[in-house]
VOGU-3710 file (C-alpha; in Angstrom, 3 decimals, decimal comma):
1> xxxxxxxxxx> 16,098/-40,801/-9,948  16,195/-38,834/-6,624  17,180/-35,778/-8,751  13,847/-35,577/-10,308  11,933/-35,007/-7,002  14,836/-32,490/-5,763  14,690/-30,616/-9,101  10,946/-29,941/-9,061  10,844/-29,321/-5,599  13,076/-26,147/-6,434
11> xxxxxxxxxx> 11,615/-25,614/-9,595  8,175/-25,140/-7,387  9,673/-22,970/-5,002  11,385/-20,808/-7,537  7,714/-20,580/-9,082  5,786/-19,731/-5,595  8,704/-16,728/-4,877  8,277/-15,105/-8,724  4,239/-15,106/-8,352  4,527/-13,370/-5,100
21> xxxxxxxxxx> 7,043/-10,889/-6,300  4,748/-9,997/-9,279  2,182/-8,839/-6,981  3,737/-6,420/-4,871  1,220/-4,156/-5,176  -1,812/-6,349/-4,226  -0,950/-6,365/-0,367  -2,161/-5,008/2,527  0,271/-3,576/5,314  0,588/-1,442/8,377
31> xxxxxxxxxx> 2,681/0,626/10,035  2,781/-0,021/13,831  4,602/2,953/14,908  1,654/5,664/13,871  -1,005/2,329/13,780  -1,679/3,386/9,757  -1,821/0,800/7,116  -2,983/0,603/3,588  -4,933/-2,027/1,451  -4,475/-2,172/-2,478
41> xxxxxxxxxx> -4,443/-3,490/-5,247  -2,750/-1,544/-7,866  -3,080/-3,748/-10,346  -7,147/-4,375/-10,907  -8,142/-1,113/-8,700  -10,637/-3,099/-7,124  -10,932/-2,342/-3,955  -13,922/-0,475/-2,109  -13,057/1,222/0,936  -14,809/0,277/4,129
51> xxxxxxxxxx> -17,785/3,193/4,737  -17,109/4,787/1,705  -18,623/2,653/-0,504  -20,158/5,644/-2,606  -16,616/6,074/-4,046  -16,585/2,771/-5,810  -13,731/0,348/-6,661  -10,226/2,606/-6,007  -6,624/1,411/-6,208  -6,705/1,123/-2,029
61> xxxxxxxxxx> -6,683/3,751/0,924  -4,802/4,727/3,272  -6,723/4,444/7,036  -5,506/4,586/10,759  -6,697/2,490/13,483  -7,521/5,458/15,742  -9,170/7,697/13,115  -12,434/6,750/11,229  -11,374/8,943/7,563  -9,834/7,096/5,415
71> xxxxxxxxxx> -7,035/8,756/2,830  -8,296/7,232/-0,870  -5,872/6,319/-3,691  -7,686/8,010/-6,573  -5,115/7,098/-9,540  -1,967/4,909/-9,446  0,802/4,349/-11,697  3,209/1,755/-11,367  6,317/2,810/-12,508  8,645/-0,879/-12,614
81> xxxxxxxxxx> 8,476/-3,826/-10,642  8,794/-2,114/-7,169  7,678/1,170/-7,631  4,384/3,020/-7,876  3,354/6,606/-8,229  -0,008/7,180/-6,655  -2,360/10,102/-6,512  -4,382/10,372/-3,132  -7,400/12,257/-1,471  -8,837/12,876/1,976
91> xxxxxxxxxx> -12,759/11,005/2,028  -13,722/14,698/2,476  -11,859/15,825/-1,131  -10,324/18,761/0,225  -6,928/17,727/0,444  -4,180/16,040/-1,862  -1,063/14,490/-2,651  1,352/12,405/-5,101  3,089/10,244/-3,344  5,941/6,952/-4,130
101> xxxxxxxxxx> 4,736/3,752/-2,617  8,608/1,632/-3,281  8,881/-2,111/-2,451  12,275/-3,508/-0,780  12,449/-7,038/-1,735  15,742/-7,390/0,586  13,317/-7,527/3,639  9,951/-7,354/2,088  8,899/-3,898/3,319  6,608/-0,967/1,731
111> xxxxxxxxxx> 8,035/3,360/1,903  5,595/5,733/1,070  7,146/9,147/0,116  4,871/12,051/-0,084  5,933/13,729/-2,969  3,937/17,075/-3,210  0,578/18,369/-2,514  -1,435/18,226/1,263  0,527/16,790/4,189  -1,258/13,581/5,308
121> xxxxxxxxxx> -2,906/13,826/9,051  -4,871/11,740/11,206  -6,578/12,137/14,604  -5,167/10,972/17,604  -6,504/11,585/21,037  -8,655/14,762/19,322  -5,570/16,235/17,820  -4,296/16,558/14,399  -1,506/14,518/13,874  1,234/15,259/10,889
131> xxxxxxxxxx> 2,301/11,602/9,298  6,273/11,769/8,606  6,724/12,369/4,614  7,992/9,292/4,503  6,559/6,115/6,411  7,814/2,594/6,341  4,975/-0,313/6,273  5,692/-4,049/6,177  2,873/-6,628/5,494  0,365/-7,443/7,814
//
């Protein structure tokens, strides 16, 4: 009888960790190093970036806490269950990249590789800033 309570306890668990793992992509998360994050949701590309609402529901964007411009996903694919392939777009729509947003589910963090295309910048203390090609985020 006290295996019945034991089982379902795990058998709830094991259901709470698969639902969170099939939503990798509907998470937002930050980078504290450059103070970037990024809010999406890949899945129902509903999200309407902050100022910007003109744009309409997009996959996410990509922002910085020191720089109003915001860096808009404009198409994303995911690829499997922990990687994506997204298309993004300065707020001004003069520059753009493809870039890999890949899940680690060993420690539950986020790399975005820029691919190809414009190199992402923000502003920092009136200066141009060149983001690494590849930044690591972990959720917020």
């Amino acid at each position: 009888m006290k295996k019945v309570p034991f089982l379902l306890f795990f058998f709830l668990v094991s259901l709470k960790i698969m639902s969170q793992t099939d939503k990798v992509f509907n998470v937002r998360i930050c980078n504290d190093e450059y103070q970037v994050y990024m809010h999406i949701n890949l899945y129902q590309n509903n999200i309407i970036v902050p100022g910007q609402e003109l744009f309409g529901e997009t996959p996410g964007y990509f922002g910085a806490m020191r720089d109003p411009r915001k860096w808009l996903i404009t198409s994303a694919k995911i690829e499997d269950k922990h990687t994506a392939t997204l298309e993004i777009t300065n707020d001004y729509g003069s520059e753009d990249l493809t870039a890999t947003l890949i899940f680690n589910p060993k420690d539950g963090s986020y790399v975005l590789k820029q691919k190809s295309g414009s190199r992402m910048k923000i502003v920092v203390n009136r200066k141009w800033l060149k983001l690494p090609v590849e930044l690591k985020f972990i959720v917020e």
